[in-house]
C-alpha positions, 0 to 999 in steps of 0.5 A: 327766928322762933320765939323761945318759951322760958321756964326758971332753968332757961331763964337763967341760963339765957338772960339773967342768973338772978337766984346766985346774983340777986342785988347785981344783974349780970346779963349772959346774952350776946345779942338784946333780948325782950322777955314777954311776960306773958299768961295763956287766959290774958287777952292782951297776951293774945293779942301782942302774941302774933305781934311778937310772931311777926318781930321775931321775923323782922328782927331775926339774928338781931335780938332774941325774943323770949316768952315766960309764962308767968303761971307756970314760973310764978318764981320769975313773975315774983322776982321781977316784981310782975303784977300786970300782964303782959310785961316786957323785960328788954335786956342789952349787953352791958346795960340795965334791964327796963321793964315796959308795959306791953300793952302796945301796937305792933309800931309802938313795939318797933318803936321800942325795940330800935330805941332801947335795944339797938340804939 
């Protein structure tokens, strides 16, 4: 699986339609998703890049990995509230978002994955 980079329209078409459901979240994907919240010049965006390159493979047809970056759809980094990067937003069919701080190696991101969107 490739990751899938996001902009506003895709965002809302993928994972959340937070503009007509602002105080309710209503998650439209079938299967978990983590959203990196991400910006090109960070260097620890850099480094958890290849890490999320390697997870797409591993957990293709499982989960779906998506990218925002937060320079060109500061719109989503406002409305998430974002002010350290990079940030992950893991979503699950019928639960509530959880925002986590993506400052971590690849086991500590497994780790995360299996524990929060396929548990």
């Amino acid at each position: 699986m490739k990751i899938i980079d996001l902009t506003k329209e895709s965002f809302v078409e993928r994972v959340a339609d937070y503009q007509t459901y602002p105080d309710q979240w209503d998650f439209k994907g079938d299967k978990p998703c983590l959203v990196d919240f991400h910006a090109p010049w960070c260097g620890y965006c850099r480094a958890l890049s290849p890490i999320l390159d390697q997870l797409a493979k591993e957990y293709d047809g499982k989960i779906n990995i998506y990218k925002v970056d937060v320079d060109q759809v500061p719109e989503l980094e406002t409305t998430f509230n974002i002010r350290t990067i990079p940030n992950l937003l893991l979503c699950r069919p019928g639960s509530k978002p959880i925002m986590k701080l993506g400052t971590m190696n690849k086991a500590q991101l497994k780790e995360l994955i299996e524990t929060t969107l396929l548990a």
